[in-house]
N, C-alpha and C positions, 0 to 999 in steps of 0.2 A: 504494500500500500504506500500510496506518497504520502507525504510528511503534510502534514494540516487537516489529514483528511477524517473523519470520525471513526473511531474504532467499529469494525460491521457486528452483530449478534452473530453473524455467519459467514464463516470463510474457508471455502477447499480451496485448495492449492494441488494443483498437479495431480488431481484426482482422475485415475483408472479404476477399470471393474471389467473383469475376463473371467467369462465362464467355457472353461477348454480353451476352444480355438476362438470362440465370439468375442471379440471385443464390446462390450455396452458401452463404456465410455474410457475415453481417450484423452489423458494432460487435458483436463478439464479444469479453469478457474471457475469459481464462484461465489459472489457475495450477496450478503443479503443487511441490508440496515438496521438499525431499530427503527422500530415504528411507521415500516413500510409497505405497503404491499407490493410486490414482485405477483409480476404472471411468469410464470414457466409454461414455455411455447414448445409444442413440435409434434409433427407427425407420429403415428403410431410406429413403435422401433426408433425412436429417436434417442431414446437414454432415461427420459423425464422420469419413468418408474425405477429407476433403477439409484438415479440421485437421491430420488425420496427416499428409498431404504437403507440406500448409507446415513445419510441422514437420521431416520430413525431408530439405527442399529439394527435391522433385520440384513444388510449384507457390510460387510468390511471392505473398505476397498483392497484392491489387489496392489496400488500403490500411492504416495500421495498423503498430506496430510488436511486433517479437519479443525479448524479452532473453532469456539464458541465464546463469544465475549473475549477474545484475543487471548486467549488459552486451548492449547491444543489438547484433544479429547480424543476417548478410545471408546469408542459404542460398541459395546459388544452384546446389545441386546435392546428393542425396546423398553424395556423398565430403565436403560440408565438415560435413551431421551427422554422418557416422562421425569424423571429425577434432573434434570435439566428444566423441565418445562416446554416441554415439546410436545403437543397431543397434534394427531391428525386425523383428519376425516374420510374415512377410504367412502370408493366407488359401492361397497357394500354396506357400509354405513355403520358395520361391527353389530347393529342389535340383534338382539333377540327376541322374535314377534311374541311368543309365549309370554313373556313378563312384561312385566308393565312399567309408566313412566321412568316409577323413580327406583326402580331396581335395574333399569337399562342406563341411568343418568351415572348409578352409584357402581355401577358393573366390576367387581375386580378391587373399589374401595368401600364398601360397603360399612354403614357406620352400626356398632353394636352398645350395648350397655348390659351391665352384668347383674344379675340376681342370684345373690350366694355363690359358689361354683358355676354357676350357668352363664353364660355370653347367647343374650335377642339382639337379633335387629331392631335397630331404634327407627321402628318407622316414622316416628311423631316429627323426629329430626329430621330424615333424610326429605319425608313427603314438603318439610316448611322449608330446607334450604332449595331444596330440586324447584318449587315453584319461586321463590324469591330470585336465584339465579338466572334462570330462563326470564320471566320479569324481565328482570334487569338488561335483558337486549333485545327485547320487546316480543316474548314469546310466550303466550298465555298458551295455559294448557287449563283443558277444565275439569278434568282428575288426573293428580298423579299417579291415582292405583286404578286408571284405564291401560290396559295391555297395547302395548305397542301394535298387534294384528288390528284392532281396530282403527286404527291413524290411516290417514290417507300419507301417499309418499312424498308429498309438502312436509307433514307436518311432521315424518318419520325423520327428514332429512335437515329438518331444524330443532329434533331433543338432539341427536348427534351432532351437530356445531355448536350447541347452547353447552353438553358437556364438554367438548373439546373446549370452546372459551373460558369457563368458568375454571378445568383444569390444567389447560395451556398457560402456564405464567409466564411465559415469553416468547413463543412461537407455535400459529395455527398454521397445519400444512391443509389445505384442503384440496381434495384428488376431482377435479370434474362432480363440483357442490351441484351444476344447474344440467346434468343432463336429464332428460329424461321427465320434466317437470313442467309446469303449467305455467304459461305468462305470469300468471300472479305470481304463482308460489316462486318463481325464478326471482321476480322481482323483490319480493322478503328474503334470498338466500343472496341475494349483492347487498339488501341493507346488513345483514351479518355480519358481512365483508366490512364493511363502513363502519359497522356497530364495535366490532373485533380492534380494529385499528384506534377509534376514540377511548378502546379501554387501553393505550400503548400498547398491543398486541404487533409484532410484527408475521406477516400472512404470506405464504407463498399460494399463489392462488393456480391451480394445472386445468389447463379448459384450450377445448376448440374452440371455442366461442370468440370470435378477435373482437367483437361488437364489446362484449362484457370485459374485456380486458381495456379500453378504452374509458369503462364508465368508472371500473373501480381503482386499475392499478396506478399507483405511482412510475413504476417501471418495467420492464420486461427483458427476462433471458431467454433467445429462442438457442434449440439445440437443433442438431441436424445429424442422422447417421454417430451418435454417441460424440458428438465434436457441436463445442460453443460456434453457436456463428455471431453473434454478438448481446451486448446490452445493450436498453436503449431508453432511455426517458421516451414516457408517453407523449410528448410532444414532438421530441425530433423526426418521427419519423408518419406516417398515414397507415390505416389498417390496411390497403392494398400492398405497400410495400410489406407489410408482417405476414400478410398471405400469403407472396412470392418468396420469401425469405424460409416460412414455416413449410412451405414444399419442396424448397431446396436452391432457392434461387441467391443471387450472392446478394450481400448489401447493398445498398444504394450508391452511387459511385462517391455522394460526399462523404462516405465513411470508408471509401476503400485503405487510405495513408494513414486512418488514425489507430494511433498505436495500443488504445484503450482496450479496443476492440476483440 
């Protein structure tokens, strides 16, 4: 990094990842701010899943280092990103249709209180915090002991970003938040996006969608064939050239010399 610049919550450096003979990714940079949202752009085979799970400790890279907060880190497993404060939001959303709000909210932290030798679930708790939290970034539910099979996939796909917020203490990954989802409900999972960031969350946000990358991010990394093809403030450049870029086309010629890039 140059000299004045603010120290990133996220920094790979020279980051590779080989499975066999596949290279996923290739001397790969990448940073991420506080308090910014990043889109992470690229074709299917591009790398973008594969950065998320170094990232959340589900793969190590093959080479390459990772800092967090300008200290270099070893993820050797999701629980040490969530011990970071890393929660993310997969394509499958992690719940379980069977149980309900706030035992899908509390999933894996589940809070208890003890009677003599005995450990209960304190539902009194978990049902007051689970709807207080969701609240708080504008996500009414109207039982927390309604089972998630009942929800529609709007509202499936906002207990799952309302938990990842509430236990992301410094960085939401969210995987493709608006596929699959309804004008409206699209447009309540970019105010999340919006919601996430006003709580200083910083958001790497992963979507085809180059419209919605436009309305929320700050910035964008597109990848290409497991190799960066550049950064870009959301102003320097038009979602057609992110089109042509995200299918494989070079940068725009005013960024060919810059050394940023």
């Amino acid at each position: 990094m140059g000299s004045g610049l603010p120290t990133p919550l996220v920094e790979m450096r020279d980051i590779s990842r080989s499975f066999g003979h596949i290279i996923a990714l290739q001397n790969l940079d990448f940073t991420l701010y506080h308090g910014e949202v990043l889109a992470l752009l690229g074709d299917n085979g591009a790398g973008k899943s594969t950065l998320i799970k170094i990232l959340t400790g589900v793969y190590p890279p093959t080479s390459g280092h990772l800092l967090f907060d300008g200290n270099q880190v070893h993820l050797n497993s999701p629980q040490d990103a969530r011990a970071l404060g890393i929660e993310t939001v997969y394509q499958d959303l992690a719940l379980v249709p069977q149980l309900s709000i706030v035992r899908n909210f509390y999933l894996g932290r589940e809070k208890t209180k003890k009677t003599g030798p005995f450990s209960f679930l304190d539902r009194t708790t978990m049902n007051a915090e689970a709807t207080d939290a969701l609240e708080a970034i504008g996500i009414h539910i109207r039982n927390p002991e309604e089972p998630v099979a009942s929800l529609s996939g709007g509202e499936r796909q906002s207990i799952a970003i309302g938990r990842a917020v509430h236990f992301g203490s410094r960085l939401l990954i969210m995987d493709e938040p608006t596929s699959a989802l309804s004008i409206g409900e699209t447009r309540k999972v970019l105010g999340y996006i919006t919601a996430a960031k006003e709580r200083a969350l910083s958001v790497i946000f992963i979507t085809h969608n180059i419209p919605h990358v436009f309305e929320v991010a700050d910035r964008m990394t597109i990848l290409h064939h497991g190799q960066k093809v550049g950064d870009y403030n959301r102003e320097e450049v038009t979602p057609d050239e992110v089109a042509q870029m995200v299918m494989g086309g070079s940068p725009p010629d005013r960024f060919q010399n810059n050394p940023d890039l």
